[in-house]
C-alpha positions as CSV (number, residue, x, y, z in Angstrom):
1,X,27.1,-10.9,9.7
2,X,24.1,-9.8,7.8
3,X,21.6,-7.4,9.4
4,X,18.4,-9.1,9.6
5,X,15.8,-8.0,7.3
6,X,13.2,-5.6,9.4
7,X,9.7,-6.4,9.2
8,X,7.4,-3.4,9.4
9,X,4.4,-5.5,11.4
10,X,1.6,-2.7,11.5
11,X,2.0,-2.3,8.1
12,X,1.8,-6.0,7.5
13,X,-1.4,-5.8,9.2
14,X,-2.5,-1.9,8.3
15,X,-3.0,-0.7,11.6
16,X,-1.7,2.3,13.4
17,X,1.8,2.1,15.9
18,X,-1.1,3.2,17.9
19,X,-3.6,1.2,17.4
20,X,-5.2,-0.4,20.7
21,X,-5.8,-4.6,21.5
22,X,-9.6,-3.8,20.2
23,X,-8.3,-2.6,16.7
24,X,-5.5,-4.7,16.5
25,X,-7.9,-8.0,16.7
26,X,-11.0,-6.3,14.8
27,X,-8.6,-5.5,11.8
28,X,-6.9,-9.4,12.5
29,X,-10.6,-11.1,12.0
30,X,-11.5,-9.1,9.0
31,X,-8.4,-9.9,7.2
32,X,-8.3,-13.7,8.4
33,X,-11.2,-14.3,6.7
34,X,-10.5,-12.4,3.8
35,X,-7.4,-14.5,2.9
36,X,-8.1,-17.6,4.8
37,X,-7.2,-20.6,2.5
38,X,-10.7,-22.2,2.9
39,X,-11.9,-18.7,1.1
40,X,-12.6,-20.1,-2.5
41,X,-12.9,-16.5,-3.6
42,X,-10.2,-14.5,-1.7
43,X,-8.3,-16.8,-0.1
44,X,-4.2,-16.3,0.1
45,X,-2.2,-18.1,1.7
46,X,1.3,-16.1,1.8
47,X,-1.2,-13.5,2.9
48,X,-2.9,-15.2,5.6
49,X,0.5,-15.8,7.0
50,X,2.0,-12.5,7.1
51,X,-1.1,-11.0,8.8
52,X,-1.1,-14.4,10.8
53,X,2.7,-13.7,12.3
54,X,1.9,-9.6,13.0
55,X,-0.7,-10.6,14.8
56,X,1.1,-13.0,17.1
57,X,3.5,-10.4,17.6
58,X,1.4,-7.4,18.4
59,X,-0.9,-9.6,20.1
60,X,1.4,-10.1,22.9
61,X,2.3,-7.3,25.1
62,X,6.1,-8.1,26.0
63,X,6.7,-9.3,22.7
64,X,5.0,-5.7,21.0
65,X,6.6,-3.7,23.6
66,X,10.2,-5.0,23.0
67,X,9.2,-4.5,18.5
68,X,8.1,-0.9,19.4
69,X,11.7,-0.4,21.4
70,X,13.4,-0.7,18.1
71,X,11.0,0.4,15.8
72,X,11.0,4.0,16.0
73,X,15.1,3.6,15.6
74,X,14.3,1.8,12.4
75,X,11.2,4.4,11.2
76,X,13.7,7.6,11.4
77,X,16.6,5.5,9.5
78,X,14.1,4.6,6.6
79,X,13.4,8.4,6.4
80,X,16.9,9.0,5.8
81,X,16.8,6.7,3.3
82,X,13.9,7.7,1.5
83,X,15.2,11.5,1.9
84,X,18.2,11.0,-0.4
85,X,15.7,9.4,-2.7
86,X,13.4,12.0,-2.8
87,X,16.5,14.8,-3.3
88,X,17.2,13.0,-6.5
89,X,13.7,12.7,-8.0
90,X,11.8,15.9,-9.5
91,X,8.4,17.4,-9.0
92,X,7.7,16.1,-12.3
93,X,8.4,12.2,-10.9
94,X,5.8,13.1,-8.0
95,X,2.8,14.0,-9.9
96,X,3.2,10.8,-12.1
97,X,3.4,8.4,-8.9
98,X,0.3,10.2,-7.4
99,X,-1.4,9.7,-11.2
100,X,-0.3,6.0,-11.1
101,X,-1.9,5.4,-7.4
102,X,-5.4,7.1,-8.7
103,X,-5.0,5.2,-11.9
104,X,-4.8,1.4,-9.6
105,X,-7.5,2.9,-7.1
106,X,-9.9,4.0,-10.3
107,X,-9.4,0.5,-11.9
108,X,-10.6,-1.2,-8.5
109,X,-13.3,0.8,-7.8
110,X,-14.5,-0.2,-11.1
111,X,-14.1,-3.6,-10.4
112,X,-15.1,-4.1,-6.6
113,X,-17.6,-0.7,-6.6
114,X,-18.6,-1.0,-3.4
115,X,-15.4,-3.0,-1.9
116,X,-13.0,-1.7,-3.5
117,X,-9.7,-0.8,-1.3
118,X,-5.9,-1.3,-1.8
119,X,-3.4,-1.0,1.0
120,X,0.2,0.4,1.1
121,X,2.1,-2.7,1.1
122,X,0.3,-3.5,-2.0
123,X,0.7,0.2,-4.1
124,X,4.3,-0.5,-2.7
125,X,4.3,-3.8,-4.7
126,X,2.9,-2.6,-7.7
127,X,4.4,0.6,-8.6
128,X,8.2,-0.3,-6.9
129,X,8.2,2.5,-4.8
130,X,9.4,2.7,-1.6
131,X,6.5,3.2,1.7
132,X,7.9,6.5,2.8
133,X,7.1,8.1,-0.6
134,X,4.4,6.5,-1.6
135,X,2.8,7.9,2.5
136,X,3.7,11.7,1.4
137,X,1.3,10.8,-2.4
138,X,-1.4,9.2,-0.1
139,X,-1.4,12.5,2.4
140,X,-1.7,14.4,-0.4
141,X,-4.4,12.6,-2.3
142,X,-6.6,12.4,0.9
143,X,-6.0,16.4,1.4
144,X,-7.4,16.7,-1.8
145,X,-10.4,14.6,-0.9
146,X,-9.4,12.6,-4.2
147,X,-9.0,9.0,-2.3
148,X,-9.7,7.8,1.3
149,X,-9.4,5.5,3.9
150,X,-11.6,1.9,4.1
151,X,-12.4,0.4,7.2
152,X,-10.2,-2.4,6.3
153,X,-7.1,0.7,6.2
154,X,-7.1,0.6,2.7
155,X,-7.5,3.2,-0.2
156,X,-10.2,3.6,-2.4
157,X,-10.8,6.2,-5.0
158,X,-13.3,9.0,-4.2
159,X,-16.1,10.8,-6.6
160,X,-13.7,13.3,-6.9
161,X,-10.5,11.1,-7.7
162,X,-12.7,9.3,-10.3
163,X,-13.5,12.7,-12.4
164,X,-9.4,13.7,-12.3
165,X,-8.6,10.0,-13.7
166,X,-11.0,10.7,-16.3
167,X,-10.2,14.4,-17.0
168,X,-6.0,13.1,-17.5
169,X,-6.6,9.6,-18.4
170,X,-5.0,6.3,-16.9
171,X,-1.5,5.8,-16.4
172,X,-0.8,2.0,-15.8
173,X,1.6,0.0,-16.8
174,X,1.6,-1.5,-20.3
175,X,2.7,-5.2,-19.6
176,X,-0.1,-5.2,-17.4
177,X,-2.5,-3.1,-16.4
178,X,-3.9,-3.9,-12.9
179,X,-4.4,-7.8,-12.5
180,X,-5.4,-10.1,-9.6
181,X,-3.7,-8.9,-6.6
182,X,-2.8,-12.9,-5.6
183,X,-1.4,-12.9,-9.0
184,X,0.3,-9.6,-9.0
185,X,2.1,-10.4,-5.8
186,X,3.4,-14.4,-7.0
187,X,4.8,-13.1,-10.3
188,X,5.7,-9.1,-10.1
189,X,9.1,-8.4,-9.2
190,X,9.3,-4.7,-9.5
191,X,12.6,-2.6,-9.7
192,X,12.6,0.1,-6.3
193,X,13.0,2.3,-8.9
194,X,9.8,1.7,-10.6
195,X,10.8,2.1,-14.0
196,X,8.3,0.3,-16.1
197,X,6.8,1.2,-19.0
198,X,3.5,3.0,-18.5
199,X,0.6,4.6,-20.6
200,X,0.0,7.8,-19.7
201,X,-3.3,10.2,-20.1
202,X,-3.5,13.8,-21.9
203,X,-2.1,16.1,-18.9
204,X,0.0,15.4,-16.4
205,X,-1.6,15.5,-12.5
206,X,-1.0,18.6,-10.7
């Protein structure tokens, strides 16, 4: 029998395993509206129903409580996982996927300047790569006070990040660059590996 597919629910809705009721339903409302389908500008509906089923879920105290009873099991399996990955990839591999996430981050900031924020689940969609790696690039970038967190638990690129895009230059992918998230996620279908073609910038990220 085929293991059913698990569904990472905080992520869905970018909120902490720890994140109390209060959170949990502030972080519900601002996304509900966001991607409503009466929302002529932002409106999603495959969107508004993946938030729309985490928060049922987490909403719920027996029904959260017996999802967090199998959800660390599932957490320390996926690290496994994305350890064997990581033993096969090089330095070299790390520095471009943490030049890639400034590059998306640098291109929204331009577009939405003072809203500008991607989450995981979407970096995950765009560049291929699996959460787990892409959460080690994001500690990092944060550390280095190049990106950080939006109330709506996004990523946005900082003052900082902006000046090491533009010291080293984009690196996006060719077919297409960094389009319409709705679009991106109807009509992408990424390999996990992430092999794409890209255009990279003068130096490499350190």
């Amino acid at each position: 029998m085929k293991k059913k597919l698990f569904i990472d629910f905080y992520e869905d809705l970018q909120v902490s395993p720890n994140a109390d009721m209060e959170t949990i339903e502030r972080i519900y409302r601002l996304f509900a509206k966001r991607y409503h389908p009466d929302n002529s500008i932002s409106g999603d509906t495959e969107k508004f129903n993946i938030i729309a089923e985490a928060y049922r879920l987490l909403s719920d105290p027996e029904k959260r409580a017996a999802y967090d009873a199998n959800y660390e099991e599932e957490k320390i399996r996926q690290y496994k996982t994305v350890s064997n990955i990581s033993s096969s990839e090089g330095f070299g591999t790390d520095q471009k996927i943490r030049h890639q996430i400034l590059s998306i981050l640098y291109i929204e900031r331009r577009r939405e300047t003072f809203e500008s924020g991607v989450g995981l689940w979407r970096l995950e969609k765009l560049l291929g790569w699996p959460e787990k790696i892409l959460e080690f690039h994001i500690w990092y970038l944060k550390e280095k006070g190049w990106i950080q967190r939006t109330e709506t638990g996004g990523y946005s690129i900082t003052a900082s990040g902006v000046d090491v895009v533009e010291e080293n230059g984009l690196i996006l992918r060719q077919d297409r660059l960094l389009s319409d998230p709705r679009e991106e996620d109807k009509n992408s279908e990424t390999p996990k590996n992430g092999n794409k073609k890209f255009i990279f910038g003068k130096k490499r990220l350190n």
